[in-house]
N, CA, C and O of each residue as an XYZ file, in Angstrom:
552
protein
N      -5.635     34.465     10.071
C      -6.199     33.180     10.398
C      -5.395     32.571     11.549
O      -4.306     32.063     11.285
N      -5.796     32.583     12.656
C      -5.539     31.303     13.757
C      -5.441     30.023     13.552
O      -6.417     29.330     13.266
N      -3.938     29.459     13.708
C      -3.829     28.051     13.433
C      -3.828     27.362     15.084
O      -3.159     27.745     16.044
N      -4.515     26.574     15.037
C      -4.545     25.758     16.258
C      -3.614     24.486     16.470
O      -3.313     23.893     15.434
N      -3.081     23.947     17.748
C      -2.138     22.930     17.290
C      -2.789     22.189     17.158
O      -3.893     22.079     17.691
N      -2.133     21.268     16.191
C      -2.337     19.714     15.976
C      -1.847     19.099     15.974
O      -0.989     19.313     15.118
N      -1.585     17.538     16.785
C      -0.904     17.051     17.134
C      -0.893     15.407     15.935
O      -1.814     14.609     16.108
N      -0.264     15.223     15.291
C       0.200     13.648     13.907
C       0.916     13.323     13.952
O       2.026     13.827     13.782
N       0.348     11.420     14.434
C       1.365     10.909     14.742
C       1.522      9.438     13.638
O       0.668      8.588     13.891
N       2.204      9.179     12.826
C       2.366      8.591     11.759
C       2.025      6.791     12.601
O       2.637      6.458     13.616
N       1.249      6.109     12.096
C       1.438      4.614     12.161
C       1.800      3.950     11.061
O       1.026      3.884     10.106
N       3.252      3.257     11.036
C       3.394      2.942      9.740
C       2.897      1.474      9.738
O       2.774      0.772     10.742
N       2.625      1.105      8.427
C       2.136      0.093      7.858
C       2.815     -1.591      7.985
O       2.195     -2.632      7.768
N       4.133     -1.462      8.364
C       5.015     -2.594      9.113
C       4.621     -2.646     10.301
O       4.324     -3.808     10.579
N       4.447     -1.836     11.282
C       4.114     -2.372     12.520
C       2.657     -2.958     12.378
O       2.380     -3.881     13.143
N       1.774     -2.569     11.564
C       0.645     -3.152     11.389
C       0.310     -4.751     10.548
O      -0.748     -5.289     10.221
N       1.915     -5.208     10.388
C       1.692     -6.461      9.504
C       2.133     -7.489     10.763
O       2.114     -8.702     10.555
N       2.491     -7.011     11.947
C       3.105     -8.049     12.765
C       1.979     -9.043     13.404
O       1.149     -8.425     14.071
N       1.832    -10.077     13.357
C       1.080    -11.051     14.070
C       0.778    -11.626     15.143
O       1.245    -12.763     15.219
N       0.107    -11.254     16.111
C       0.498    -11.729     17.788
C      -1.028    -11.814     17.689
O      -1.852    -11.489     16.835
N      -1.095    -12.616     19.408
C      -2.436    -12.604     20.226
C      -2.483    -11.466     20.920
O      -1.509    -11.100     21.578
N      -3.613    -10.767     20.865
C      -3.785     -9.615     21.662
C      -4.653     -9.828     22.954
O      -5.825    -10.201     22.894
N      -3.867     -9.512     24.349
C      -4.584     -9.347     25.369
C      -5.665     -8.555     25.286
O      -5.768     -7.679     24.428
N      -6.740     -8.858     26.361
C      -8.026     -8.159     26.487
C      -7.440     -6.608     26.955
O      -8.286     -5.717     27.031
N      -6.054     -6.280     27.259
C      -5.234     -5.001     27.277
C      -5.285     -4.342     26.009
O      -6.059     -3.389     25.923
N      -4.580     -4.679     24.965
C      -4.447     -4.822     23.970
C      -5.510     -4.036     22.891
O      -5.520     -3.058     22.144
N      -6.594     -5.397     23.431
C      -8.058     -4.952     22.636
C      -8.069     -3.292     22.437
O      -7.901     -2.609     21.427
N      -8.379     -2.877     24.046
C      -8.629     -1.748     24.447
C      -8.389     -0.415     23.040
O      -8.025     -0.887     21.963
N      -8.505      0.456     23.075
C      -8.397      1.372     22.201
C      -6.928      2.027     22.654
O      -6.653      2.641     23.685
N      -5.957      1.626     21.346
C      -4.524      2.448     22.176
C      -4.226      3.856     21.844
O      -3.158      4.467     21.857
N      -6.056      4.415     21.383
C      -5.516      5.773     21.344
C      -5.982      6.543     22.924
O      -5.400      7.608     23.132
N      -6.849      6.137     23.884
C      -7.256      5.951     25.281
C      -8.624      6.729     24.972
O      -8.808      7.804     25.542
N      -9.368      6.341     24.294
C     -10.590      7.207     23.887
C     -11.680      6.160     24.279
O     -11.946      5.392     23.355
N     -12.305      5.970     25.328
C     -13.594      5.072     25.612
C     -14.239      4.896     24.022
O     -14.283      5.884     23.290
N     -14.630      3.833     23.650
C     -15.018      3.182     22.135
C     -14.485      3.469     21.001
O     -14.991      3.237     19.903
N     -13.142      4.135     21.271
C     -12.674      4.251     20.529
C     -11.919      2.870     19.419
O     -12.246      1.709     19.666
N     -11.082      3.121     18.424
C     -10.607      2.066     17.325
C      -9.717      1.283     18.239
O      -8.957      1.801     19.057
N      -9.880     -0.126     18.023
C      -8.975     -1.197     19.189
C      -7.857     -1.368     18.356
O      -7.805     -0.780     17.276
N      -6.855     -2.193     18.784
C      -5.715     -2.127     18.070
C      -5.670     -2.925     16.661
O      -5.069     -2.753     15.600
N      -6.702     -3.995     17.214
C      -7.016     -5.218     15.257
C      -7.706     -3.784     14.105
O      -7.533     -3.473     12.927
N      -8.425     -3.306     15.124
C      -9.062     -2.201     13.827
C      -8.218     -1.786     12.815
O      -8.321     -1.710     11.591
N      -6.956     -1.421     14.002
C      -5.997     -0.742     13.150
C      -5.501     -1.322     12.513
O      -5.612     -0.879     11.370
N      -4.764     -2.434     12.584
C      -3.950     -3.171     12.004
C      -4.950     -3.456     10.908
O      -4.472     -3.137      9.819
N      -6.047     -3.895     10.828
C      -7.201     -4.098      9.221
C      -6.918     -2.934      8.772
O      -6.954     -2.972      7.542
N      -6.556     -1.546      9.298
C      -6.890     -0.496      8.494
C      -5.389     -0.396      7.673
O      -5.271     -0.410      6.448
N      -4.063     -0.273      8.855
C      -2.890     -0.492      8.141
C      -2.825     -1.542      7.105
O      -2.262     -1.065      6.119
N      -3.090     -2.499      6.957
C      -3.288     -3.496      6.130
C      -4.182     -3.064      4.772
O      -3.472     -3.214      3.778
N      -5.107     -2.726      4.536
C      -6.230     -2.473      3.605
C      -5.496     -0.724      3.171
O      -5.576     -0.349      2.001
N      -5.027     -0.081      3.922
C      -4.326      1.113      3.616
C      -3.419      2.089      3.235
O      -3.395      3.175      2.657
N      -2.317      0.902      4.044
C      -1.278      1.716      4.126
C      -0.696      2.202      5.420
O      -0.919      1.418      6.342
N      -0.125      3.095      5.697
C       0.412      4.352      7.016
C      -1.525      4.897      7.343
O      -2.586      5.079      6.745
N      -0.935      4.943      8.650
C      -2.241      5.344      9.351
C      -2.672      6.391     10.113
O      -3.701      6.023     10.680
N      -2.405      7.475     10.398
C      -2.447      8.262     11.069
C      -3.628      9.158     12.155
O      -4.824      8.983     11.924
N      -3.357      9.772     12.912
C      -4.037     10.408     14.096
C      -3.827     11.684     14.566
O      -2.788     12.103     15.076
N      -5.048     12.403     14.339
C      -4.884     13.918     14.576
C      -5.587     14.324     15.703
O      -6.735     13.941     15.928
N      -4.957     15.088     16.433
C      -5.611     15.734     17.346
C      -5.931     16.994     18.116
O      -5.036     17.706     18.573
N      -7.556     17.331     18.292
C      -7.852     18.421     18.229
C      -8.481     18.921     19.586
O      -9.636     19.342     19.655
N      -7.723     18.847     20.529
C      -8.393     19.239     22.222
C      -8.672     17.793     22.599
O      -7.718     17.017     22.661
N     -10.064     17.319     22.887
C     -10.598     16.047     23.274
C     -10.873     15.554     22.269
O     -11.106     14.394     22.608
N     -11.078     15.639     20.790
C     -11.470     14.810     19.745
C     -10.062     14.442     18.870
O      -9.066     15.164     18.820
N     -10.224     13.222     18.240
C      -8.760     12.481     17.448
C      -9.630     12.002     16.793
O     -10.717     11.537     17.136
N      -8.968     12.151     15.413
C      -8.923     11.352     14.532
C      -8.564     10.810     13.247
O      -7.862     11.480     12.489
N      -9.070      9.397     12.850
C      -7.837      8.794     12.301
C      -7.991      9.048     10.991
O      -9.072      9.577     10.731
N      -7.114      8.807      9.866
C      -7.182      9.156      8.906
C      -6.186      8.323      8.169
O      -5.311      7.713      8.783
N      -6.289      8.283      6.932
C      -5.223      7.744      5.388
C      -4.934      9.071      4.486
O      -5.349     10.229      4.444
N      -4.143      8.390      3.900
C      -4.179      9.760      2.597
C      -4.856      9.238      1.759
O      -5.604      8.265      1.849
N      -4.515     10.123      0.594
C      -5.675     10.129     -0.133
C      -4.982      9.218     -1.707
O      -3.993      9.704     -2.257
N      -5.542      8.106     -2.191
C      -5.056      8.031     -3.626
C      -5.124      8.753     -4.684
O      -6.053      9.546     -4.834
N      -3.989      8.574     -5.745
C      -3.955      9.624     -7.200
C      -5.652      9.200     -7.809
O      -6.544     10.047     -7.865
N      -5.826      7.850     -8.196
C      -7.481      7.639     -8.750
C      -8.414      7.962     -7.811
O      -9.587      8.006     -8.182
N      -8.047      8.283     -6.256
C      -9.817      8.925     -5.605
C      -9.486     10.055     -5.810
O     -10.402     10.614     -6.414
N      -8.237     11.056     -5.545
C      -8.413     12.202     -6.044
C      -8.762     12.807     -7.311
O      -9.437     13.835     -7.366
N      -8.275     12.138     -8.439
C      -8.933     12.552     -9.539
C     -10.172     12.767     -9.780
O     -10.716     13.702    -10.367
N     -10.826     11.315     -9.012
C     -12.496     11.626     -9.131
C     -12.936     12.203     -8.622
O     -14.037     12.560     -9.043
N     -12.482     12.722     -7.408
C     -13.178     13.453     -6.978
C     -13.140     15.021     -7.069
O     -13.894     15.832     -6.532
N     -12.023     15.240     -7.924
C     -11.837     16.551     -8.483
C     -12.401     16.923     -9.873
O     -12.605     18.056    -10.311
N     -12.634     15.593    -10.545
C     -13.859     15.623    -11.706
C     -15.379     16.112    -10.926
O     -16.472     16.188    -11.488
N     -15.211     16.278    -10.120
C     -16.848     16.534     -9.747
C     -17.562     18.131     -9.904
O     -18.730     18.504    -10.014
N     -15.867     19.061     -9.841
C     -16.267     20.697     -9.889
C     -15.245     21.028    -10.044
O     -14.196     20.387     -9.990
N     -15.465     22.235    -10.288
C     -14.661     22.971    -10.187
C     -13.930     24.165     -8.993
O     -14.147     23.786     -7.842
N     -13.395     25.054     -9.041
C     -13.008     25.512     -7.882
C     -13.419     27.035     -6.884
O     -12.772     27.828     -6.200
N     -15.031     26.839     -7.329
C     -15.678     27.967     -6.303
C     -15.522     27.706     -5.276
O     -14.970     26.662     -4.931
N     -16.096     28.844     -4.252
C     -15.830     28.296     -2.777
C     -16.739     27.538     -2.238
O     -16.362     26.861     -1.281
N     -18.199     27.419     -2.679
C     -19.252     26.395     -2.196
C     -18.774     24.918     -2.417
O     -18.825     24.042     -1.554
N     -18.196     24.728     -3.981
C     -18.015     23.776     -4.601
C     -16.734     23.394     -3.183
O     -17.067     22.541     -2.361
N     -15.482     24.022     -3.050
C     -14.506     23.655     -2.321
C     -14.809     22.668     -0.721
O     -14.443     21.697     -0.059
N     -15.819     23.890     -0.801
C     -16.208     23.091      0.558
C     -17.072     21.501      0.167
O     -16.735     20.515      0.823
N     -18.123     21.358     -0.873
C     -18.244     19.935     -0.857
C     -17.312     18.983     -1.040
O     -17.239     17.876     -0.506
N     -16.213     19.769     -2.272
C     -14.904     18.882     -2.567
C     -14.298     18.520     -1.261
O     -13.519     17.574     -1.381
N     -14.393     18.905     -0.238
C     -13.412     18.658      1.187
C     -14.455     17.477      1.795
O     -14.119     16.356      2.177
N     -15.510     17.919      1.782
C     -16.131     16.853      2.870
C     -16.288     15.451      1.908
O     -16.807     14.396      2.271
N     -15.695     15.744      0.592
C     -15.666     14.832     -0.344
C     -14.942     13.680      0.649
O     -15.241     12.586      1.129
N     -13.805     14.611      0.654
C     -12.097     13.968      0.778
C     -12.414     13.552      2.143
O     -12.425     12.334      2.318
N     -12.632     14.175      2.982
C     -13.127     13.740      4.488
C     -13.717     12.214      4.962
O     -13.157     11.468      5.766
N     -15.131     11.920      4.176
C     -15.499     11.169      3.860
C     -14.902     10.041      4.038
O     -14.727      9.224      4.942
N     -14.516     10.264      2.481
C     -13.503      8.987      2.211
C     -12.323      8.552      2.812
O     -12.074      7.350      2.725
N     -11.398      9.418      3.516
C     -10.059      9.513      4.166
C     -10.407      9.121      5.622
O      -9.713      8.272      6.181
N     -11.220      9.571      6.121
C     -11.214      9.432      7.782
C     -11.689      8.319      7.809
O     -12.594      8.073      7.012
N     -11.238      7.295      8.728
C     -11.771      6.166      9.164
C     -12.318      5.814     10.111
O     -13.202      4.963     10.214
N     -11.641      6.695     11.192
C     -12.190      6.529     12.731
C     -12.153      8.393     13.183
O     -11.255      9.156     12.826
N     -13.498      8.831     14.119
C     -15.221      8.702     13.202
C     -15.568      7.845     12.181
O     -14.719      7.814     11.290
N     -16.666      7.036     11.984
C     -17.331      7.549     10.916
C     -17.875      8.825     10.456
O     -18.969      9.067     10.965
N     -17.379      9.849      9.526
C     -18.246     10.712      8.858
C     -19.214     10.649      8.083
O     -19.293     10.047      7.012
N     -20.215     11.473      8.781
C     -21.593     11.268      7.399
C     -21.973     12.803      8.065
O     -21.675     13.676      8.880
N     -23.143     12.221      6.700
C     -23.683     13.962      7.042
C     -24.866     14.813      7.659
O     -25.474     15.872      7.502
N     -24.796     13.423      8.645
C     -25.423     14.232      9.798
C     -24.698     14.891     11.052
O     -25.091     15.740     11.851
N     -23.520     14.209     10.941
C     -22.312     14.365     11.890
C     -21.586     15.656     11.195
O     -20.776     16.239     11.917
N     -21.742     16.057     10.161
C     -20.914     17.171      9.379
C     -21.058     18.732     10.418
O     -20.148     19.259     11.057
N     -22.703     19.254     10.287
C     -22.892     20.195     10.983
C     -22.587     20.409     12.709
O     -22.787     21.418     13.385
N     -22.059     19.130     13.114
C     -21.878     19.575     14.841
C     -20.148     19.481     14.666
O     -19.564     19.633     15.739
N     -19.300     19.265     13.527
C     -18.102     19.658     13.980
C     -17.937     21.180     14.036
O     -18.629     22.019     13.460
N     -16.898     21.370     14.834
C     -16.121     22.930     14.580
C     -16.113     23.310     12.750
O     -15.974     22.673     11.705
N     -16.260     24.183     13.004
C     -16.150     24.907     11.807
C     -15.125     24.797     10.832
O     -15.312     24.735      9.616
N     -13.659     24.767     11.622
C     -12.809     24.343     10.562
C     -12.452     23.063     10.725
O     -11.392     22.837     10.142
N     -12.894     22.136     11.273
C     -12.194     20.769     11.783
C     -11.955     19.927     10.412
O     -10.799     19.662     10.080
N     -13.141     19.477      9.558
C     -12.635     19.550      8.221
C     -11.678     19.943      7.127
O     -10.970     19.273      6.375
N     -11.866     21.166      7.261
C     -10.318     21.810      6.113
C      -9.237     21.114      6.909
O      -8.527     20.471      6.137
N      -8.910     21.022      7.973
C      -8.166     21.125      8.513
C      -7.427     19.438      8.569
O      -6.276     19.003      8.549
N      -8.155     19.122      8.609
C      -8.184     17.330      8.306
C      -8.224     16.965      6.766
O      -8.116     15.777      6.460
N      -8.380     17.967      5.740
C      -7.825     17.994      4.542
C      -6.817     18.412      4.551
O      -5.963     17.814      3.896
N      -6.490     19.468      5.194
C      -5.157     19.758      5.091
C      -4.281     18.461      5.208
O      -3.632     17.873      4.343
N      -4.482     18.161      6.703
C      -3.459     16.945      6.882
C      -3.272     15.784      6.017
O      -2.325     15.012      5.861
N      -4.741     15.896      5.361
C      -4.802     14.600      4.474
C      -3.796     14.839      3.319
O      -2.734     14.258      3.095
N      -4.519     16.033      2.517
C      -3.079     16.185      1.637
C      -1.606     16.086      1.787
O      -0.960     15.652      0.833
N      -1.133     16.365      2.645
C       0.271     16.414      3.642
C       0.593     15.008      3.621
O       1.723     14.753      3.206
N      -0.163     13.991      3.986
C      -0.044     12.739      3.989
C      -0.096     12.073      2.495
O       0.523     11.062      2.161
N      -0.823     12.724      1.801
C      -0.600     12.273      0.253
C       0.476     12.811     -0.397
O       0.353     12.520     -1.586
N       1.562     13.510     -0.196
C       2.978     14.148     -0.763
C       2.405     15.290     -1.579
O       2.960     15.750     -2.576
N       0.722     15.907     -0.851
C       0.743     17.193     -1.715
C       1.905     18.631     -0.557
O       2.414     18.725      0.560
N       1.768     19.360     -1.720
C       3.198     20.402     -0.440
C       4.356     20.183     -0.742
O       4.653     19.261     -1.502
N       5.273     21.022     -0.184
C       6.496     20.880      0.155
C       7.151     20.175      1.257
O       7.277     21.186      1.949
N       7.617     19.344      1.906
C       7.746     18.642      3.087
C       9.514     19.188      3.050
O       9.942     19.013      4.191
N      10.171     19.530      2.513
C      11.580     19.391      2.321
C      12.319     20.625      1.250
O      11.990     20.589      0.064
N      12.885     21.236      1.516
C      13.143     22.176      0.451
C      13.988     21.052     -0.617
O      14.794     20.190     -0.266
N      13.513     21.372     -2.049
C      14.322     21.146     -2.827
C      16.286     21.188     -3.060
O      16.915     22.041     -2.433
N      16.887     20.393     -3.808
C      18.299     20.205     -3.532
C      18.812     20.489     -4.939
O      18.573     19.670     -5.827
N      19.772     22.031     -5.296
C      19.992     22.477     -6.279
C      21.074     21.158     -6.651
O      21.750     20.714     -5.723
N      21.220     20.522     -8.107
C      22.390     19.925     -8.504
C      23.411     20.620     -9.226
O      24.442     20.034     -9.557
């Protein structure tokens, strides 16, 4: 399997509580994506979320949360773990996690093929699923 880079870059949730007037600069989208998410977006999203993050895949980015212990549960009550089932379970998580796109599912069939898993992946990563750190023998 070919891993492609991806580039995540963490927005934490303090810089998103700070309060200022934003220039019509400002407004602008500070990820440089024409209509893309302006900077209040974000800050509603850090706010309502948490850490915010941004993935990127050639010319397309996008933003994402992790995932909570109660949406994951439910949404792992839904099946079990065939591979058809896996794949709805992802665009489950997709769904719900990505913020900027909107995902729906008419937009599902024109991504890349793996752009999804792959944005689960990260999502989990961002929820403390994985190893991030080797363990510390006492």
């Amino acid at each position: 399997m070919i891993l492609w880079p991806v580039i995540q870059i963490r927005i934490s949730a303090q810089q998103g509580k700070e309060e200022r007037k934003m220039s019509e600069q400002e407004k602008k989208s500070p990820l440089g994506i024409s209509g893309g998410p302006t900077q209040q977006e974000i800050d509603e999203w850090k706010t309502k979320f948490g850490d915010i993050f941004v993935a990127t895949f050639g010319e397309e980015k996008f933003v994402y949360r992790s995932i909570r212990r109660f949406e994951y549960k439910n949404i792992m009550q839904l099946g079990t773990q065939d591979v058809d089932n896996r794949t709805f379970l992802e665009e489950k998580v997709a769904k719900m996690c990505i913020v900027w796109p909107e995902i729906d599912a008419s937009k599902l069939p024109t991504l890349k093929a793996g752009t999804i898993s792959t944005l689960v992946d990260l999502i989990m990563t961002a929820s403390n699923f994985g190893i991030t750190e080797e363990p510390v023998k006492l």
